[in-house]
VOTOR-871376 format. One record per residue (C-alpha): x, y, z. Coordinates in nm, 4 decimals. Each point is the difference from the previous one (the first is absolute). Example, Ala and Ser with C-alpha at 12.3 -4.5 7.8 and 13.67 -1.06 7.14 Angstrom:
! VOTOR-871376
      east     north        up
    1.2300   -0.4500    0.7800
    0.1370    0.3440   -0.0660
! end
This chain:
! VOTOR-871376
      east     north        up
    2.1377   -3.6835   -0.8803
   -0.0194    0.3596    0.1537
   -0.0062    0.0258    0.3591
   -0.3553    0.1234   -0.0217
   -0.1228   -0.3355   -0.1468
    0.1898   -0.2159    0.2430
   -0.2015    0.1675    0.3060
   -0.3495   -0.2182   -0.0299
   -0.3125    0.1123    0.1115
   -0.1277   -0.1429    0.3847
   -0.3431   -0.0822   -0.1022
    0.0754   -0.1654   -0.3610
    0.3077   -0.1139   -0.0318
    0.0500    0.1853   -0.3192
    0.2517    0.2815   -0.1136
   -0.0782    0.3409    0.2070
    0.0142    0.1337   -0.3402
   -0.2800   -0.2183   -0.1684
   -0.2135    0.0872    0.2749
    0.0276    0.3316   -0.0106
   -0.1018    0.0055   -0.3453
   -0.2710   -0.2117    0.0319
   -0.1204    0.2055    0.3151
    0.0700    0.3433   -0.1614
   -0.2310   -0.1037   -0.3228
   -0.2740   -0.0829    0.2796
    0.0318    0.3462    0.1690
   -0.0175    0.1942   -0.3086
   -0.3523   -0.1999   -0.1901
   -0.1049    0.0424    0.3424
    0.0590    0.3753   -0.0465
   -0.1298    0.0253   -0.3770
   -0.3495   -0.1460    0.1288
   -0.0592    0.2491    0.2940
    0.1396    0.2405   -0.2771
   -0.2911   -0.1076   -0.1965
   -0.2499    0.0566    0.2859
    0.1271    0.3386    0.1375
    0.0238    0.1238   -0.3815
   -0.4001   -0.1048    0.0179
   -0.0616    0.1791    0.2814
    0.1782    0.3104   -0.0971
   -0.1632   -0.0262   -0.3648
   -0.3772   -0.0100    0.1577
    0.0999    0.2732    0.2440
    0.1074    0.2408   -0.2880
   -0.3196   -0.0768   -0.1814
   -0.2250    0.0397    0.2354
    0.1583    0.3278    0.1031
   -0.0313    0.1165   -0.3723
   -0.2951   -0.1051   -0.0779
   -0.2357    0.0953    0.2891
   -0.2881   -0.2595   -0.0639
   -0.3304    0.1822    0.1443
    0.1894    0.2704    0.2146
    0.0863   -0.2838    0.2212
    0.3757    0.0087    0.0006
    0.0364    0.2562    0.2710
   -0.1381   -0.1634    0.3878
   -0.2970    0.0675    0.0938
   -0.3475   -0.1939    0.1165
   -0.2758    0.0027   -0.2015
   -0.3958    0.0531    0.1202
   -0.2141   -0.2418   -0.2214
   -0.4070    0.0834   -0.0062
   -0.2717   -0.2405    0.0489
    0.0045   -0.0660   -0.3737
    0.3604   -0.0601   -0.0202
    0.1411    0.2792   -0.1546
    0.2893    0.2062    0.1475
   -0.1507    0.3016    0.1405
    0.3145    0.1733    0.2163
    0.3655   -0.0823    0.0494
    0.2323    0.0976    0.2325
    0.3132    0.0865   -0.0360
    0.2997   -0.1123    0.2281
    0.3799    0.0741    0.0138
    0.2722   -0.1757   -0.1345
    0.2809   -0.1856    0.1603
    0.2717    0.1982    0.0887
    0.3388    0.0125   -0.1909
    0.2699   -0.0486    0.3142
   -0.0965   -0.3374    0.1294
    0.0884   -0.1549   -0.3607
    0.3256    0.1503    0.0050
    0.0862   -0.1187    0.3199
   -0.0827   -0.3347   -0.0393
    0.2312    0.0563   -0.3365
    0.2395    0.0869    0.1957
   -0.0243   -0.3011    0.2853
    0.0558   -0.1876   -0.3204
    0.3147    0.1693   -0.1349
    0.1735   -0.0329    0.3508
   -0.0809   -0.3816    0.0305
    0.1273   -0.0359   -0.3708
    0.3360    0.1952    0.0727
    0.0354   -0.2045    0.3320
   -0.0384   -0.3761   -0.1984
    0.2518    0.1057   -0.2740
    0.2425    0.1188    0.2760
   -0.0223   -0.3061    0.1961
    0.0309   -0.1883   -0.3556
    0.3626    0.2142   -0.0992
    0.0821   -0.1035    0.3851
    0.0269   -0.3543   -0.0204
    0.1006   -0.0033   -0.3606
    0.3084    0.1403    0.1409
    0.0503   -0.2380    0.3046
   -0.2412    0.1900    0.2710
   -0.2455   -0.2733    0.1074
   -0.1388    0.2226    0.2749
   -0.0853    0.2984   -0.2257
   -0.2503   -0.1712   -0.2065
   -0.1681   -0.1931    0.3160
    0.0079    0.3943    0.1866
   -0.0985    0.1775   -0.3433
   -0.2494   -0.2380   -0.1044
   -0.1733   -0.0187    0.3910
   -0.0190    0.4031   -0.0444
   -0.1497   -0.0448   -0.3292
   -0.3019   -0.2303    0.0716
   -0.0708    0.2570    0.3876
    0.0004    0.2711   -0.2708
   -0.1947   -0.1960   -0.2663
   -0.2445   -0.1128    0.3109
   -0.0940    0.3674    0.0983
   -0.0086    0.0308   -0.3656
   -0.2620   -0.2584   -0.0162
   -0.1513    0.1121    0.2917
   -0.0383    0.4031   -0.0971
   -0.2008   -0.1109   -0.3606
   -0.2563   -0.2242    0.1689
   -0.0510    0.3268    0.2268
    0.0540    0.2372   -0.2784
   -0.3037   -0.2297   -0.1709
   -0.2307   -0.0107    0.3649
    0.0361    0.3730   -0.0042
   -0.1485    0.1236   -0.3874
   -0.2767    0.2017    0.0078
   -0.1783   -0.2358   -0.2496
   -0.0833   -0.3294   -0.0171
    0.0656   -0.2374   -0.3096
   -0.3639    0.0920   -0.0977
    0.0231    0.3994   -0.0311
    0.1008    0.0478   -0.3353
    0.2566   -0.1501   -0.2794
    0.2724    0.1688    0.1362
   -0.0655   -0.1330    0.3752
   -0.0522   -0.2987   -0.1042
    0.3270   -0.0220   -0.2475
    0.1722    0.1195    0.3281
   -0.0781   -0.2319    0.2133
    0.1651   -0.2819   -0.3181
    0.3039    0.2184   -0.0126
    0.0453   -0.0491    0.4001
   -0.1070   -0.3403    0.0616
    0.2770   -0.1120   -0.2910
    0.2425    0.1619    0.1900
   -0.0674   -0.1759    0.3146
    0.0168   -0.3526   -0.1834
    0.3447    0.1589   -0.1302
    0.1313    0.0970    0.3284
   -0.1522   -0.3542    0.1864
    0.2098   -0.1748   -0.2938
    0.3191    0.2016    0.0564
   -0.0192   -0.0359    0.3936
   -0.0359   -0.3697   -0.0252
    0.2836   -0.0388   -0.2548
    0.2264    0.2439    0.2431
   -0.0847   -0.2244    0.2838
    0.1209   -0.2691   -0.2162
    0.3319    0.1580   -0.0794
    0.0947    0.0744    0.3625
   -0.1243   -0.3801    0.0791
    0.2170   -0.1448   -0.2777
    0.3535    0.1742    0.1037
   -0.0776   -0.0831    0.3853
   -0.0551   -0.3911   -0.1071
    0.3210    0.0440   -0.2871
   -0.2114   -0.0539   -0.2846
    0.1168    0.3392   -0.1085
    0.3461    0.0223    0.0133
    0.3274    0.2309   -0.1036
    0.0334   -0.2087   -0.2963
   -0.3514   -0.0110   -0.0850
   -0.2112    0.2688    0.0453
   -0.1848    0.0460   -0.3072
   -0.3206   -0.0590    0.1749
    0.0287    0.2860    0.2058
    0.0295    0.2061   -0.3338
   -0.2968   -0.1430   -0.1543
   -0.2241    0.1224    0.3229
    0.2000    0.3488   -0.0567
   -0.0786    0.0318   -0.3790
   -0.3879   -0.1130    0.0889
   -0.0398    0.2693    0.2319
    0.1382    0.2703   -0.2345
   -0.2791   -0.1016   -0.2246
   -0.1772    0.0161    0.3012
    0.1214    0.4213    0.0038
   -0.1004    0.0306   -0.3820
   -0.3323   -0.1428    0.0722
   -0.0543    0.2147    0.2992
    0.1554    0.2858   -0.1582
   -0.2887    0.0253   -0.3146
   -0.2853   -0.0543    0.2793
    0.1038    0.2860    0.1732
    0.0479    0.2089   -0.2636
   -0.3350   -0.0768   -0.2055
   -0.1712    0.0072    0.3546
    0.1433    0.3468    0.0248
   -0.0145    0.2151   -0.3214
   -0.3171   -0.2128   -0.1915
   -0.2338    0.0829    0.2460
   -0.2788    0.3121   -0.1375
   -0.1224   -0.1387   -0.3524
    0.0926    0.2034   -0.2946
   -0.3417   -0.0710   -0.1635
   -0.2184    0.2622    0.0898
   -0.2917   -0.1848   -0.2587
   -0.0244   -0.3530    0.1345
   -0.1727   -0.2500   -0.2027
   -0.3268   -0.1506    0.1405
   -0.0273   -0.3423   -0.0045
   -0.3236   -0.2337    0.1207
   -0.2640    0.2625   -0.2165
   -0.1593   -0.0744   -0.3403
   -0.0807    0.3068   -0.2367
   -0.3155   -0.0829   -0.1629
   -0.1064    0.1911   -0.3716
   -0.3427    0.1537    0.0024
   -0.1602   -0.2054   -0.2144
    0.0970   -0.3721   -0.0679
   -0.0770   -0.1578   -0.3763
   -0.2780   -0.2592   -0.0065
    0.0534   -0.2928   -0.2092
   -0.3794   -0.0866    0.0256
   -0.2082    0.0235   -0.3224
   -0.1506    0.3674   -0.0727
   -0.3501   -0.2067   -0.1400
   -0.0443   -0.3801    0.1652
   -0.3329   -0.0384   -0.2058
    0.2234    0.1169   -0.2911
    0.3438   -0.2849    0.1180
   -0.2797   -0.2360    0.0689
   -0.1623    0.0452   -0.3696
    0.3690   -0.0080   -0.1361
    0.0684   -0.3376    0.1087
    0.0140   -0.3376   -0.1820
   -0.1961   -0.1837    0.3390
   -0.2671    0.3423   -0.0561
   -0.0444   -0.0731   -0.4069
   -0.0461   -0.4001    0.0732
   -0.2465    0.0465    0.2940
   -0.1575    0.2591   -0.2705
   -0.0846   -0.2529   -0.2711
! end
């Protein structure tokens, strides 16, 4: 047997090896399915943005009549560009910081990962913290258009992914202070690092759709929610009833 395969994992028993596999196929399904959902969010965002349902992609608030109908909007201003980036960029440092603390104690430094990976979830925290004020401080709500509202989606997944990347950094430095992640084992410390750089590839298409998709190209918007009725409809009543009424086999019966 290698010397890999005699170290056994703390918590199982089994091969470090095994487990790693094992763990590293649950770290990247885990990453196909949010795949799936940010590819869904980035899909309806694109549409929307193309197609420009009623005028309504742009934000703005809408005056209704007493009937009903729309009789004003109003337009407001989109979300600026540089608080996107720099929450990209909060998320690029605390990605650089997790795979330097993972080369550190892959080659014997114990204390780098614990230091890197405490920097990493303070940076990932004020990360966290900068969206959730980025989102408080839109000059839309969800409700002001498709593109406010498929804002608002964009944002709020990227909190979830930054809550989920926090908690598994604060796992990480946890798991080397208690020896659970050691010198000879530290695969799980790569499997947070290689979720978080999906984590940058995530972040990295919501800021960039956020920031060049944002004016509609379609300058003839279809209307949806009005019918189109011809002038005249076809009847399919009779032209003569005394004449359908003659023509019938009941009429000719009652007749004799």
């Amino acid at each position: 047997m290698s010397a890999t395969t005699d170290v056994l994992s703390p918590t199982t028993g089994e091969p470090i090896d095994v487990v790693a596999r094992r763990n590293r196929l649950g770290v990247l399904l885990l990453i196909v399915c949010d795949l799936a959902g940010t590819l869904a969010l980035l899909v309806s965002y694109s549409y929307l943005w193309s197609l420009n349902v009623n005028d309504a992609w742009a934000p703005n608030t809408i005056q209704y009549g007493g009937n009903g109908n729309v009789i004003g909007r109003t337009s407001l201003p989109f979300a600026d560009d540089w608080p996107f980036w720099v929450i990209f960029l909060g998320v690029i440092v605390t990605c650089v910081l997790m795979w330097t603390g993972y080369r550190g104690i892959r080659d014997g430094h114990r204390g780098r990962l614990i230091g890197a990976a405490s920097l990493a979830g303070l940076v990932g925290l004020v990360t966290l913290v900068g969206q959730i004020v980025q989102m408080k401080s839109f000059p839309f709500q969800p409700s002001n258009g498709s593109y406010a509202s498929a804002v608002y989606l964009l944002t709020a997944a990227n909190v979830v992914h930054l809550a989920v990347g926090g908690f598994l950094i604060l796992g990480v430095v946890n798991r080397v202070r208690s020896g659970r992640i050691t010198v000879a084992d530290p695969s799980q410390a790569r499997l947070v690092s290689i979720w978080v750089t999906w984590l940058v590839v995530a972040c990295f298409f919501s800021t960039l759709f956020t920031s060049v998709m944002k004016a509609s190209p379609n300058a003839n918007p279809p209307e949806f929610g009005s019918i189109t009725r011809s002038a005249t409809t076809p009847s399919m009543a009779p032209a003569n009833p005394a004449a359908s009424s003659a023509a019938s086999p009941s009429a000719a019966t009652s007749g004799s």
